[in-house]
TIFI-250737 format. One record per residue (C-alpha): residue number from 0; x, z, y. Coordinates in steps of 0.25 Angstrom, whole numbers. Layout:
// TIFI-250737
+------+-------+-------+-------+
! resi !  east !    up ! north !
+------+-------+-------+-------+
!  NUM !     X !     Z !     Y !
...
+------+-------+-------+-------+
***
This chain:
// TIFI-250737
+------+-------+-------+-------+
! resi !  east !    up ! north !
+------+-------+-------+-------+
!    0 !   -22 !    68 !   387 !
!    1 !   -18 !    77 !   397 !
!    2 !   -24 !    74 !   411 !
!    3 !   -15 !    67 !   420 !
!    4 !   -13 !    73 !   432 !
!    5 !   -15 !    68 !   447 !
!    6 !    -3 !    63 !   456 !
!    7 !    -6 !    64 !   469 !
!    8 !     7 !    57 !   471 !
!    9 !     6 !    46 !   463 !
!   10 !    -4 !    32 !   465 !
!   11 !    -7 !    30 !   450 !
!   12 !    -9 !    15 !   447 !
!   13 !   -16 !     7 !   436 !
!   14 !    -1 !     4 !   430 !
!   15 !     1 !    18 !   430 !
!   16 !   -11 !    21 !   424 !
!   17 !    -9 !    13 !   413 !
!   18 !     2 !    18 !   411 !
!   19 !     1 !    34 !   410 !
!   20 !    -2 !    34 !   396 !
!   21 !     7 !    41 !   386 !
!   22 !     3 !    28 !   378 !
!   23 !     2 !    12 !   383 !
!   24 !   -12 !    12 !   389 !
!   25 !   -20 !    -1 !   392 !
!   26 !   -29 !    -4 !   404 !
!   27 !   -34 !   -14 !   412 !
!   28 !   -29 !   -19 !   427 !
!   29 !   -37 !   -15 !   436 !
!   30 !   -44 !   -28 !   447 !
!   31 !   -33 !   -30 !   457 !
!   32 !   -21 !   -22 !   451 !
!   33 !    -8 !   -29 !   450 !
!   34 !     3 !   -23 !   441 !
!   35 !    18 !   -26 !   445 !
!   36 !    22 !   -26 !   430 !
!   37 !    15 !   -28 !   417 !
!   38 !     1 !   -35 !   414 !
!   39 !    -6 !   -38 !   424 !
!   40 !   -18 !   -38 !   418 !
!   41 !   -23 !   -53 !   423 !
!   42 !   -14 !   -59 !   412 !
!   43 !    -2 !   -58 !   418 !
!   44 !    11 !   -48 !   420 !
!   45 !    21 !   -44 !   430 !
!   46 !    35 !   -40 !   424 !
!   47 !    41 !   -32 !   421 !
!   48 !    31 !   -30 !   410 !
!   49 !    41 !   -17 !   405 !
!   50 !    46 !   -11 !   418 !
!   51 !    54 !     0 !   411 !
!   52 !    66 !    -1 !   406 !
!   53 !    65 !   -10 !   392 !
!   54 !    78 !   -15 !   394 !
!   55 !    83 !   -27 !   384 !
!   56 !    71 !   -29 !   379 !
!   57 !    67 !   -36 !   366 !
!   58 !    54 !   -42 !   362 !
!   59 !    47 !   -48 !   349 !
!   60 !    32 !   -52 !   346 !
!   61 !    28 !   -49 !   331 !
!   62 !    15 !   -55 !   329 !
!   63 !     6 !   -51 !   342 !
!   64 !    14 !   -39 !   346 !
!   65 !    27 !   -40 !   355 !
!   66 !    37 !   -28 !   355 !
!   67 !    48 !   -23 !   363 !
!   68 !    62 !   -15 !   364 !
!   69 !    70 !   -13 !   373 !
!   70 !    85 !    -5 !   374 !
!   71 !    85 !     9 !   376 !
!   72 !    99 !    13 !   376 !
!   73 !   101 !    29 !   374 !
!   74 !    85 !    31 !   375 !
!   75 !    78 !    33 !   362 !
!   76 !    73 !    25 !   356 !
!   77 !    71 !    10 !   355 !
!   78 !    55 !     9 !   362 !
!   79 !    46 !    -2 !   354 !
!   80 !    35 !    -9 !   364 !
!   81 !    23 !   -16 !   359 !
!   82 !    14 !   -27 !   367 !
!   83 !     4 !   -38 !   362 !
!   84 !     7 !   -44 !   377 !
!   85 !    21 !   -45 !   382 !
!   86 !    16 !   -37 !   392 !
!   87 !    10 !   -24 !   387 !
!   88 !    18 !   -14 !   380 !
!   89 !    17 !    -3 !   375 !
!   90 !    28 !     7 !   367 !
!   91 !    27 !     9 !   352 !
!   92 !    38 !    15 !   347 !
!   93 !    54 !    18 !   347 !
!   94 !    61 !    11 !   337 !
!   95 !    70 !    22 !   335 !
!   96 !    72 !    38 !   339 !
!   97 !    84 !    40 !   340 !
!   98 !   100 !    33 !   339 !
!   99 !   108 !    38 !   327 !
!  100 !   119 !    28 !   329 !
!  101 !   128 !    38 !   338 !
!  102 !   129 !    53 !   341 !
!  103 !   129 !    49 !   357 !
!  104 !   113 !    46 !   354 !
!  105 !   111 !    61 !   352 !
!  106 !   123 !    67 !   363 !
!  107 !   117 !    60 !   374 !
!  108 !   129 !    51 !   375 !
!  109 !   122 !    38 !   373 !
!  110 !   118 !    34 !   386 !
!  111 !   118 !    19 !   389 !
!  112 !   120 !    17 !   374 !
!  113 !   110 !    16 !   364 !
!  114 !   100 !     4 !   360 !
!  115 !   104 !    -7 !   370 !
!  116 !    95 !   -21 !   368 !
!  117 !    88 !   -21 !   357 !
!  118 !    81 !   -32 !   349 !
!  119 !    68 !   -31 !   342 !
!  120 !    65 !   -41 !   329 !
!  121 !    53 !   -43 !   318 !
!  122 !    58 !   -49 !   304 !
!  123 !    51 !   -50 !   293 !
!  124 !    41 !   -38 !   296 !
!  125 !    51 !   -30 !   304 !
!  126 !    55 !   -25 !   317 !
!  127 !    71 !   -25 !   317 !
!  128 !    76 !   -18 !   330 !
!  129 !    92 !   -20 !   333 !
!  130 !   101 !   -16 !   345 !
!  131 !   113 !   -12 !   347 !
!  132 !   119 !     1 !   353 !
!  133 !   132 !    -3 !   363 !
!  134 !   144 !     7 !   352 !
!  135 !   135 !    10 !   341 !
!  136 !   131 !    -2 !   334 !
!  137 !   118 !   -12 !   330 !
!  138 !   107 !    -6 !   325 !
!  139 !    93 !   -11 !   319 !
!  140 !    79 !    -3 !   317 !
!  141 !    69 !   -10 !   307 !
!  142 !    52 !    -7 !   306 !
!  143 !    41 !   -14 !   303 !
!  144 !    33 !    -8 !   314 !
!  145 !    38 !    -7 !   328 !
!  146 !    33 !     4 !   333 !
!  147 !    39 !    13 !   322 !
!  148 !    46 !    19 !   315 !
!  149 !    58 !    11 !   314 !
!  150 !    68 !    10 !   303 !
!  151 !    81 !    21 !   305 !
!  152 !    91 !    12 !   313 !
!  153 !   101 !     3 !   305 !
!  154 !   114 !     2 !   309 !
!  155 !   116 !   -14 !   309 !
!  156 !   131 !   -12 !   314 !
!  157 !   140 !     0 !   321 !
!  158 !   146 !    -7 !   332 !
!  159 !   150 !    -6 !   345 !
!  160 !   149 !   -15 !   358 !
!  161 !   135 !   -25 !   352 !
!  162 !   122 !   -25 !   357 !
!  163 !   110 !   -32 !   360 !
!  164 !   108 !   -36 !   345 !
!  165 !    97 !   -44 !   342 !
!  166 !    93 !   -50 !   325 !
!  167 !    89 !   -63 !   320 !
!  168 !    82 !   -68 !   308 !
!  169 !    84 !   -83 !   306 !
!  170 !    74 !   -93 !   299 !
!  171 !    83 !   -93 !   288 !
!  172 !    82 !   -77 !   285 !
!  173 !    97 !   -74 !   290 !
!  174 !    97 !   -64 !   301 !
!  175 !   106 !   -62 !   313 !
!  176 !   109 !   -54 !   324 !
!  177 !   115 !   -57 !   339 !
!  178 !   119 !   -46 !   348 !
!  179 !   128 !   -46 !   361 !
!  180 !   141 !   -38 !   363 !
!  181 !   144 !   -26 !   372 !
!  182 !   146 !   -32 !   388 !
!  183 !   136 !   -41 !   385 !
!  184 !   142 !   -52 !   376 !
!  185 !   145 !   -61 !   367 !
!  186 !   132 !   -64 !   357 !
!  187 !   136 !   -62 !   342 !
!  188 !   127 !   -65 !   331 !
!  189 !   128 !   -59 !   316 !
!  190 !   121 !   -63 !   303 !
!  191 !   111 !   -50 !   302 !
!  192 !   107 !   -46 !   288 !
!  193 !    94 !   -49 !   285 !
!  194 !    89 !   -35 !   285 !
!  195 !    94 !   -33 !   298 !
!  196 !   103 !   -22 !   294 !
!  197 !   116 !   -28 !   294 !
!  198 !   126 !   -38 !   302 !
!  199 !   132 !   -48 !   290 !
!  200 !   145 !   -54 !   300 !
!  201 !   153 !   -50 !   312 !
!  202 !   144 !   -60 !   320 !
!  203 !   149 !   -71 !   328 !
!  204 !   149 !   -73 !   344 !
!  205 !   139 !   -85 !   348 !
!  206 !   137 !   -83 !   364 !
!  207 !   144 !   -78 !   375 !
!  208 !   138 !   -78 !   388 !
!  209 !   135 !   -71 !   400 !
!  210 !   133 !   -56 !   399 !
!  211 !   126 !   -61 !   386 !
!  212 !   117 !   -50 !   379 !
!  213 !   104 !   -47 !   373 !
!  214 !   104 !   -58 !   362 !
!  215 !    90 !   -62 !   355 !
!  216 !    90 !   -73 !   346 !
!  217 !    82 !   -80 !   340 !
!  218 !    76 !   -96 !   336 !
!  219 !    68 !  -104 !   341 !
!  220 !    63 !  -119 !   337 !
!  221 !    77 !  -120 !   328 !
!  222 !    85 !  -113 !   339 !
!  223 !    92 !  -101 !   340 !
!  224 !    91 !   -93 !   353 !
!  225 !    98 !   -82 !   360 !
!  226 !    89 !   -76 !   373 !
!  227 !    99 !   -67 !   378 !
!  228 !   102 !   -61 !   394 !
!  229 !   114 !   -65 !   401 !
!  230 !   120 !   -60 !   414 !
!  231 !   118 !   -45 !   413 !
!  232 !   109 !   -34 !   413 !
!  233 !   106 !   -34 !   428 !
!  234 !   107 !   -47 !   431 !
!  235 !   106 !   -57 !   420 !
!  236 !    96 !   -66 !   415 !
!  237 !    93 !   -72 !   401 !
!  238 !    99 !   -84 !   393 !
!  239 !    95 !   -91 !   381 !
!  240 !   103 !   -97 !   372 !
!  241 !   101 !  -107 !   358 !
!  242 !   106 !  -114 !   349 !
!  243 !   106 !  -120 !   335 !
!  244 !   111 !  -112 !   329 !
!  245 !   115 !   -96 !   328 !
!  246 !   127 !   -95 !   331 !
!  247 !   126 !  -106 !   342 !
!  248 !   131 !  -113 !   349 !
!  249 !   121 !  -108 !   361 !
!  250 !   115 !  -115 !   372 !
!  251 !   111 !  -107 !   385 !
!  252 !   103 !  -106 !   395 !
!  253 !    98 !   -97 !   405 !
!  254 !    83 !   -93 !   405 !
!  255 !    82 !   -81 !   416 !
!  256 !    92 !   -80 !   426 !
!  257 !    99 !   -69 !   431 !
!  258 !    92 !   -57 !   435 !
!  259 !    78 !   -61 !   427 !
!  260 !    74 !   -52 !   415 !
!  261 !    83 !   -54 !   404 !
!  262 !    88 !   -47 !   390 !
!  263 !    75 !   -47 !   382 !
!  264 !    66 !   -52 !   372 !
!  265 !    58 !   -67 !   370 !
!  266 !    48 !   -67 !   362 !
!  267 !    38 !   -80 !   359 !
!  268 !    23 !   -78 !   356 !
!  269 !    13 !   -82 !   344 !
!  270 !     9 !   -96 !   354 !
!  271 !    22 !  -100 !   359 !
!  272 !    24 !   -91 !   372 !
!  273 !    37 !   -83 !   374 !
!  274 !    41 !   -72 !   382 !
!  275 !    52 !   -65 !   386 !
!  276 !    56 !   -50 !   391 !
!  277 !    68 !   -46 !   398 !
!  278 !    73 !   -35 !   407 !
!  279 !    75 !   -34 !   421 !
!  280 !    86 !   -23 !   427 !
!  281 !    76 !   -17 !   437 !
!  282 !    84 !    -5 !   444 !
!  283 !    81 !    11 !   436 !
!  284 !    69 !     6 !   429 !
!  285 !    80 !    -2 !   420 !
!  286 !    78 !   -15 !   415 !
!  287 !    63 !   -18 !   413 !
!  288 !    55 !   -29 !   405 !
!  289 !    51 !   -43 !   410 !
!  290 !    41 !   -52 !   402 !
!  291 !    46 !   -67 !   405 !
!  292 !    36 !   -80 !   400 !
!  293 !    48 !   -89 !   390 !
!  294 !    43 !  -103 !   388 !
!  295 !    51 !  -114 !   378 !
!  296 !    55 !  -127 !   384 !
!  297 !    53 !  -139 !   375 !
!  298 !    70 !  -138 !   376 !
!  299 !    68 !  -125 !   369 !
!  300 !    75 !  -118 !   378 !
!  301 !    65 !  -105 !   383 !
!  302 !    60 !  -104 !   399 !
!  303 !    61 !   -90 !   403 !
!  304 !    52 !   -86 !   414 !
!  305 !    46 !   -94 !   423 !
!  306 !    55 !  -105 !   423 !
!  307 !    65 !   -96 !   421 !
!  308 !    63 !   -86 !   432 !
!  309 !    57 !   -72 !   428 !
!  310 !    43 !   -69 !   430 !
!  311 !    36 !   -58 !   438 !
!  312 !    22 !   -61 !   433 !
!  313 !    17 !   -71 !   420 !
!  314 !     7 !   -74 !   413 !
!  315 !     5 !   -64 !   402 !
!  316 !     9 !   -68 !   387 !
!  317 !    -1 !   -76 !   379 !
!  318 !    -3 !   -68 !   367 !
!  319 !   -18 !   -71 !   366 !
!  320 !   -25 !   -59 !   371 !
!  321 !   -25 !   -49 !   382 !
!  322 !   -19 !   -35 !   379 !
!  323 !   -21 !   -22 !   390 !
!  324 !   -12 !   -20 !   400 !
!  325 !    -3 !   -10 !   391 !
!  326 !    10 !    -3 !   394 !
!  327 !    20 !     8 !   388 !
!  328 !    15 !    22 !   388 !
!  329 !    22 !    30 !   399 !
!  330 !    15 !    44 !   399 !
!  331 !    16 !    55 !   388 !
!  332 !     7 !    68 !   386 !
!  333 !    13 !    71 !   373 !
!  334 !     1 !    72 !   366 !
!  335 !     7 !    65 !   352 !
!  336 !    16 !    70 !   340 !
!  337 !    24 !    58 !   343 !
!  338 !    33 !    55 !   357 !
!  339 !    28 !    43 !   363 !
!  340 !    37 !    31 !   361 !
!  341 !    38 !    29 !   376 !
!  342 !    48 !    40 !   376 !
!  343 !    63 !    40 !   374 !
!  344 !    73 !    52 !   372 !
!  345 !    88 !    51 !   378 !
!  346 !    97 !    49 !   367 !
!  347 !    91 !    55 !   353 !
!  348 !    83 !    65 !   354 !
!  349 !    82 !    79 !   344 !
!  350 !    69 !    77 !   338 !
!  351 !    70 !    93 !   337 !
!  352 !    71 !    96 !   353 !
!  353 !    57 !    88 !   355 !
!  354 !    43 !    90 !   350 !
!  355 !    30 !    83 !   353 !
!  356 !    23 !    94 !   343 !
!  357 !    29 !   106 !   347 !
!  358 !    18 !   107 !   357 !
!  359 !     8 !    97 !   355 !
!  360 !     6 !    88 !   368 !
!  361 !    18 !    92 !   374 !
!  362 !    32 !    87 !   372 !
!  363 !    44 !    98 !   370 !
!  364 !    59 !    96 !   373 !
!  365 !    69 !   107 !   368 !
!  366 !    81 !   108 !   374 !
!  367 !    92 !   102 !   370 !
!  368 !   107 !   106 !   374 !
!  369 !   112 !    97 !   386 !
!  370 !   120 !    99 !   398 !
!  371 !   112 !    88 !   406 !
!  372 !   101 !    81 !   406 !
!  373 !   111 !    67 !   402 !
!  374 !   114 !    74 !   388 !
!  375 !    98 !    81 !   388 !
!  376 !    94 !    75 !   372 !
!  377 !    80 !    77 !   369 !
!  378 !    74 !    68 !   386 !
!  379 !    63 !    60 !   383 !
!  380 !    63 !    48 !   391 !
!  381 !    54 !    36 !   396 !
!  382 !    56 !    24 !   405 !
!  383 !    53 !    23 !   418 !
!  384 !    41 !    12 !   420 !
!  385 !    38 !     4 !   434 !
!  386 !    45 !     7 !   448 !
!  387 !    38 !    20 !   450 !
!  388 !    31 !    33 !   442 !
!  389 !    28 !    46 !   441 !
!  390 !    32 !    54 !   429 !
!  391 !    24 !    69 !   427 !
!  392 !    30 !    79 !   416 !
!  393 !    25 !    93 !   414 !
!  394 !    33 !   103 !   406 !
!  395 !    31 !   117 !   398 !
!  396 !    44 !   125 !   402 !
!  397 !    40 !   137 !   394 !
!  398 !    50 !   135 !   382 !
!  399 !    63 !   132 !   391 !
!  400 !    76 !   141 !   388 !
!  401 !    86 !   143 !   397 !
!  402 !    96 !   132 !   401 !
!  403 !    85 !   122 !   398 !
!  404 !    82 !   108 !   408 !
!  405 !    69 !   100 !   405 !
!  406 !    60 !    91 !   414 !
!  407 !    60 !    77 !   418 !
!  408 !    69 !    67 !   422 !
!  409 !    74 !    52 !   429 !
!  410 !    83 !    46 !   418 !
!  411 !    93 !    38 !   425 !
!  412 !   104 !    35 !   413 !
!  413 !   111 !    49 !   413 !
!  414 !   105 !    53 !   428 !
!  415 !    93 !    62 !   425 !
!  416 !    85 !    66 !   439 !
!  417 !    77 !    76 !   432 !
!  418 !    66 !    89 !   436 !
!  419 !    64 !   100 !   428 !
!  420 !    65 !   114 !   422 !
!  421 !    77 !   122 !   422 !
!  422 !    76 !   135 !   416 !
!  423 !    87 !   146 !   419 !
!  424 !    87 !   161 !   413 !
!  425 !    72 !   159 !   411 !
!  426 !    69 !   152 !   424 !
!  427 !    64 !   140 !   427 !
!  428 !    67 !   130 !   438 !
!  429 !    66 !   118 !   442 !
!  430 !    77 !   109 !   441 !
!  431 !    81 !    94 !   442 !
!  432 !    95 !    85 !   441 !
!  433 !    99 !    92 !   457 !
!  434 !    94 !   107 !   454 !
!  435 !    90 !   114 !   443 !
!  436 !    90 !   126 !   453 !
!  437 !    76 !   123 !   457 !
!  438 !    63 !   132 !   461 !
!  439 !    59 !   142 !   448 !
!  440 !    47 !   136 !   438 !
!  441 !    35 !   146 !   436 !
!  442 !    28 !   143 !   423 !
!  443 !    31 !   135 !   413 !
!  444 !    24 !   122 !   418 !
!  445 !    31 !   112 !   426 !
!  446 !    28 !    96 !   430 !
!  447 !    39 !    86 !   433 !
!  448 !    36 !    74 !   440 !
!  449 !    46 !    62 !   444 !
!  450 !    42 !    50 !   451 !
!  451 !    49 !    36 !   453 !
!  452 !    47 !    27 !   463 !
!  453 !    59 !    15 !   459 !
!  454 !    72 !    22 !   458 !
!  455 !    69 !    36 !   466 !
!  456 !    63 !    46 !   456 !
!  457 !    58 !    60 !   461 !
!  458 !    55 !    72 !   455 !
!  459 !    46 !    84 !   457 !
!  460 !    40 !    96 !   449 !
!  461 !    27 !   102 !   449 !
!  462 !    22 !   118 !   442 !
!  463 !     8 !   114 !   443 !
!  464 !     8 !    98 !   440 !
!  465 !     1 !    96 !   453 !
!  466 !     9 !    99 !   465 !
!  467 !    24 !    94 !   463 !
!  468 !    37 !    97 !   470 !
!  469 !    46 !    85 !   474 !
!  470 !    60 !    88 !   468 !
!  471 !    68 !    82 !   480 !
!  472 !    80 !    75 !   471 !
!  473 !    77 !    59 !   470 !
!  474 !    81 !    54 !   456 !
!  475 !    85 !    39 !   457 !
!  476 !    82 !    32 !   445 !
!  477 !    92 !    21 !   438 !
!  478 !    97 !    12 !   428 !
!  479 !   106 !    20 !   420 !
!  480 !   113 !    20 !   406 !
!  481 !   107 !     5 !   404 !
!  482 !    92 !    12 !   406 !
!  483 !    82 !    13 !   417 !
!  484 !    77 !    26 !   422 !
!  485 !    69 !    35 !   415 !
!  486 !    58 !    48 !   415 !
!  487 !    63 !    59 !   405 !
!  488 !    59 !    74 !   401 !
!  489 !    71 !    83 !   397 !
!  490 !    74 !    95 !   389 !
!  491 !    89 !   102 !   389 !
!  492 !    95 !   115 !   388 !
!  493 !    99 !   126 !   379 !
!  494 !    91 !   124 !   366 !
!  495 !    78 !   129 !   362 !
!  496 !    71 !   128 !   375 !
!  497 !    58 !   118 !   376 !
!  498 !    50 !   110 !   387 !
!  499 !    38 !   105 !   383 !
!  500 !    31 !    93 !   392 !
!  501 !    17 !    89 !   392 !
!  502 !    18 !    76 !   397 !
!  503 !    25 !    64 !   403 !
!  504 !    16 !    58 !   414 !
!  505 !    20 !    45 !   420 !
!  506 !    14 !    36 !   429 !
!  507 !    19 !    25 !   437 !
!  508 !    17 !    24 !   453 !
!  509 !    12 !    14 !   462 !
!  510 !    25 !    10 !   465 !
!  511 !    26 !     3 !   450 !
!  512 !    15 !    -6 !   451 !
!  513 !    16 !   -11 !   466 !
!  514 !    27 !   -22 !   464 !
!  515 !    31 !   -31 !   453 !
+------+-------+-------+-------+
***
């Protein structure tokens, strides 16, 4: 590994520590500490216990392992997350590297689309994956191991206005399929091949409600459920319906009100206990993951929460041992022949204008035709984590051409509050989203570095990767095209020139560990 530098700037934390790795590291609380999210190491966690965006999310248990997805919209592709806890997590792979159901994947005209609210299921030793893209259609992937690969995507139906699809295999082997409609409503259910591959009717409506979205059915004590959020995206809260049979009719009630964590994924363990994760709007980090305790009454009717309030702190699942504090990788040196599945590209990438073996430890982006950086292909991307951090990036400018942007960048949607390298008639000069007149780059080496404290990012540049220059243009962060903010590294211009980066260092601040 490389040795990581020292910020004179910056007051590293255990959390931060912890989380420096290219890969999920384990440690150990030290006496005292008290983390605002996550395990906290006494047999307890604060939520969130994901505080980036895994929006939607969906969870299942197979055996002792839990796994995770979430929707990723226009971002490539569909991240898988492992924990033995409920609490630790760590990601194992993409189930998918591309979208191939529309040019608009590949001409950068997707934003917003894409994957929304998928559903992750084990049958009969197999993963099936299906979500629904909003004009495009439903779509399923298929393996037997999560992490990868996954089967080539199947196009279950070409279809407009559906999503938030979610399967279902009966006792009797039948299969079905509920999903939600564009606008949030009605809930249809289909009878579902018994593949997975195929819809066998025009479905039939069973439930209309309030903003009524993000269906997952299943049974329970000769019961069919449907936990599903109601209410809206920002504000809403979680409903659960049942009855005795599929198609109804449905009794309701409310398990979360209005404003809780909601649109997610319950999931019962091996001695009876069952858990439930949902999403909370929470400003430009987007909507980040809450792990809430579910128990079933006598009535069989679930409690969500603490009687029916969301909690800030529980008692950890009781899966009958303690596992290390763990959480995802957010640090890359580069070092592999394979990128790290903690990475997502902006729309499909070319596999021809990026190379991990080009120049072994480094990363190289070619450059791409592109006006801007909003239809730049080829920008790797990663999720902002915690209310504050630091992101370091060092680039090898020696194979640009002229015309060509690379650096780094705030992703905001379609806003990009960017630093970088601009290179005119063979010059070099610093350049950002304001100016791309700045002062001329001697040498080929440069260091970026932007910094997050909430919404308000800066920028600054250094040629020596000690002494850095603040570049005096704030980037405020958002909520944009249904995704939170985001760190990125960008290659575009005339084609044929090259950046190469060493690595992606990101720590988080004091600030993302001093309040729950």
């Amino acid at each position: 590994m490389k040795p990581l530098p020292f910020y004179t700037a910056v007051r590293i934390t255990w959390a931060a520590l912890i989380l420096s790795g290219c890969a999920a590291t384990s440690a150990t609380k030290p006496s005292g500490q008290v983390l605002s999210w996550g395990d906290q190491g006494d047999g307890t966690y604060r939520n969130p216990v994901l505080p980036a965006d895994y929006s939607d999310p969906d969870v299942i248990r197979v055996g002792d392992d839990f796994y995770l997805v979430g929707s990723e919209f226009h971002f490539m592709g569909i991240q898988v997350l492992h924990s033995r806890d409920l609490v630790n997590w760590s990601v194992i792979g993409q189930v998918f590297n591309r979208l191939k159901m529309s040019p608009k994947y590949d001409t950068m005209r997707g934003y917003a689309e894409g994957t929304w609210a998928p559903t992750l299921r084990y049958h009969n030793g197999e993963f099936y994956l299906y979500v629904c893209t909003p004009q495009d259609g439903l779509f399923m992937w298929h393996t037997k191991n999560p992490a990868g690969p996954w089967s080539e995507m199947v196009t279950v139906k070409t279809v407009a206005r559906w999503e938030d699809p979610c399967p279902f295999w009966d006792d009797d082997g039948r299969a079905w399929l509920i999903h939600s409609v564009y606008g949030a409503g009605p809930l249809i259910l289909h009878q579902l091949s018994a593949d997975g591959a195929e819809l066998l009717d025009d479905g039939v409506e069973i439930y209309r409600g309030n903003v009524s979205e993000g269906p997952k059915l299943f049974k329970r004590h000769g019961f069919y459920y449907i936990s599903l959020p109601e209410g809206g995206v920002d504000r809403g809260g979680q409903t659960v319906l049942r009855a005795k049979t599929l198609t109804g009719p449905y009794e309701r009630r409310e398990v979360l009100p209005n404003g809780s964590p909601h649109q997610g994924g319950l999931v019962e363990l091996s001695n009876g206990e069952a858990w439930f994760i949902g999403f909370k709007s929470t400003g430009f980090l987007g909507r980040i993951s809450h792990l809430l305790p579910v128990k079933w009454g006598d009535d069989d009717w679930p409690v969500f929460g603490d009687k029916g309030q969301p909690v800030a702190q529980w008692a950890k699942p009781n899966v009958g041992q303690v596992y290390p504090v763990e959480h995802p990788g957010i640090s890359d040196e580069f070092e592999g022949p394979a990128l790290s599945p903690i990475w997502q590209w902006n729309h499909n990438p070319d596999p021809t204008a990026w190379s991990l073996t080009a120049r072994p430890g480094w990363l190289r982006l070619k450059a791409l035709p592109a006006d801007a950086l909003v239809t730049a292909r080829n920008t790797l991307t990663e999720k902002l984590w915690g209310n504050a951090g630091a992101i370091e990036v060092k680039l090898d400018t020696h194979g640009m051409a002229d015309g060509q942007h690379a650096g780094f960048a705030f992703v905001s949607g379609k806003d990009f509050g960017w630093a970088g390298v601009v290179q005119t008639a063979g010059t070099k000069r610093l350049g950002s989203a304001q100016s791309e007149d700045g002062p001329i780059l001697q040498g080929d080496a440069l260091w970026l570095r932007g910094e997050y404290h909430g919404a308000t990012a800066m920028l600054a540049y250094s040629t020596d990767g000690k002494n850095y220059t603040n570049i005096d243009q704030p980037v405020v962060l958002r909520f944009a095209s249904w995704k939170g903010a985001r760190l990125g590294v960008f290659s575009y211009g005339p084609a044929g020139g090259t950046v190469d980066l060493d690595y992606i260092r990101y720590q988080l601040l004091e600030d993302a560990v001093a309040k729950p």
